[in-house]
C-alpha positions as a printed Julia matrix, in Angstrom:
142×3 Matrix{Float64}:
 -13.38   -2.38   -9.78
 -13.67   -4.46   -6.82
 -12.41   -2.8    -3.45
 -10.24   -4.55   -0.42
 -12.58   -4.19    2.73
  -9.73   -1.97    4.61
 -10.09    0.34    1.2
 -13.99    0.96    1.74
 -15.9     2.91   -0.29
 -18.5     5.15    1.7
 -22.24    4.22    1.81
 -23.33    7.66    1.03
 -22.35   10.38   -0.54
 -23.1    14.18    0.94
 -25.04   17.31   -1.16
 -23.28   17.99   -4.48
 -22.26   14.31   -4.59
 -19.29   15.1    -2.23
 -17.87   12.54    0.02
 -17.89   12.95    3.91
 -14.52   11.91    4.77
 -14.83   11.93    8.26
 -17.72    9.26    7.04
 -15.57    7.39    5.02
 -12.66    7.01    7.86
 -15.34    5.66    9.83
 -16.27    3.04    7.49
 -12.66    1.79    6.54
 -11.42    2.17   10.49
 -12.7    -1.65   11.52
 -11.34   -2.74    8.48
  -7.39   -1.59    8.72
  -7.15   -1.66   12.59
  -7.7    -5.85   11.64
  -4.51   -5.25    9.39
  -2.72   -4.15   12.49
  -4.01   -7.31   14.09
  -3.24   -9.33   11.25
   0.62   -7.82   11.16
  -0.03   -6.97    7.72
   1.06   -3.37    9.05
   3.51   -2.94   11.68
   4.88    0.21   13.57
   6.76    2.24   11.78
   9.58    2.1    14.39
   9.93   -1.88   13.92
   9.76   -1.32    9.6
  12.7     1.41    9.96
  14.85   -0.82   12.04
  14.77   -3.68    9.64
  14.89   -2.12    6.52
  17.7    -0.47    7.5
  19.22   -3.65    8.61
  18.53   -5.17    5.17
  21.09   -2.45    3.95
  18.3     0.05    2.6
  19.45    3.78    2.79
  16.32    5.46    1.79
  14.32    5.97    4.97
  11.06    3.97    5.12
   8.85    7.4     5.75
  10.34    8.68    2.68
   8.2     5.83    0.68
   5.23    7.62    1.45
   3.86    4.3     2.32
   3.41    4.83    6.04
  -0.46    5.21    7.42
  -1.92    6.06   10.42
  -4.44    4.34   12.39
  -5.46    5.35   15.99
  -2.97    8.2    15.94
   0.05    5.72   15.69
   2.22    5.15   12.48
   2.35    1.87   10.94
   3.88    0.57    7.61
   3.46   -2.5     5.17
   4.98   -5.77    6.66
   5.73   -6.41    2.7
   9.02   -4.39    3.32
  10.5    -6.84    5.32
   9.67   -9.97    3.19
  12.9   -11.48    1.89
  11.57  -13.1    -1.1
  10.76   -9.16   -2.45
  13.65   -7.23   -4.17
  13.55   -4.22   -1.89
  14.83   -1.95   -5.02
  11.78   -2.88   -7.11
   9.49   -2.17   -4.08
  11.52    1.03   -3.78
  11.42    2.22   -7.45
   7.22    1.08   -7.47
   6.98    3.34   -4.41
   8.34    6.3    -6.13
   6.7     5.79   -9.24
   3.18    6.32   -7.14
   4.62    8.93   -5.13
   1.8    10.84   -6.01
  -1.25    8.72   -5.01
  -1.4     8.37   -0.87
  -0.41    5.72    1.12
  -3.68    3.41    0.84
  -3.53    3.79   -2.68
  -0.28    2.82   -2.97
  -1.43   -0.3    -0.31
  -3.99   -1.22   -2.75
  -1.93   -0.84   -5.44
   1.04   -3.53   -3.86
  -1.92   -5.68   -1.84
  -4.17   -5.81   -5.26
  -4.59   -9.04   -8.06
  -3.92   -7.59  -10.88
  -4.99   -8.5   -14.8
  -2.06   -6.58  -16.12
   0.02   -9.18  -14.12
  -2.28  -12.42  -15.04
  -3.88  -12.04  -11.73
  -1.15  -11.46   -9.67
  -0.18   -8.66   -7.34
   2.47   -6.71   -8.03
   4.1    -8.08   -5.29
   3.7   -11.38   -6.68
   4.92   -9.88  -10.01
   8.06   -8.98   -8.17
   8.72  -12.22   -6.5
   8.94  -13.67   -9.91
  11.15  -11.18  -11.4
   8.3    -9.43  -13.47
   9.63   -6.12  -12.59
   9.52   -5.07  -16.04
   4.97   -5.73  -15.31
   5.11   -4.46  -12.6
   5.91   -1.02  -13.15
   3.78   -0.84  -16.24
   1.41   -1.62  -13.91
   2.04    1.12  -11.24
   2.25    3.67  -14.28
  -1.61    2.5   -15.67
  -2.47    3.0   -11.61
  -1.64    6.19  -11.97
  -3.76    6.84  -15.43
  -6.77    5.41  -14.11
């Protein structure tokens, strides 16, 4: 499986065939601080405002889909896009509750085969819910 750059995979791995995760943070930091940049991830603060707004209840933290870079909270921009149902992004969310929240990123941010190369945000946009979350659930098998 190919990886995102922001999702990187550590060089090396440590005795036993362990993985240094202070190593691996390292690695992937240049990478998501650019999604900062890029506004692909905005502070938490701004998401929670404007989801709320939208008329969502559930509480943006509570989508497990919040990451921290540099010590500061930050969560998807994807949230506030208008063209995604903000239920299906909700119910995808809580089908991966399990996985953490750069899983779930790659997960949402990912082309997909399931989905005929589309993301599951993509899936969503074109009312392929139903693809979507057979999607998230072979995530979670893999």
């Amino acid at each position: 499986m190919h990886l995102p750059r922001w999702y990187v995979k550590p060089k090396t791995l440590g005795a036993g065939g362990t993985i240094d995760l202070d190593e691996y943070e390292a690695e992937a930091l240049p990478a998501r601080r650019q999604l900062v940049t890029s506004r692909h991830l905005l502070p938490v603060e701004q998401v929670a405002d404007q989801w709320s707004a939208r008329g969502r209840t559930s509480d943006v933290k509570d989508l497990s889909l919040t990451v921290e870079i540099d010590g500061r909270p930050y969560a998807p921009a994807f949230l506030l896009d208008p063209t995604l149902d903000p239920v299906a992004v909700e119910h995808l969310a809580l089908v991966l509750s399990e996985l953490s929240a750069w899983s779930k990123w790659q997960f949402f941010t990912s082309k997909n085969g399931s989905l005929g190369g589309d993301t599951p945000l993509d899936a969503i946009r074109k009312g392929n819910r139903d693809g979507a979350n057979r999607a998230a659930r072979a995530f979670l098998d893999r």
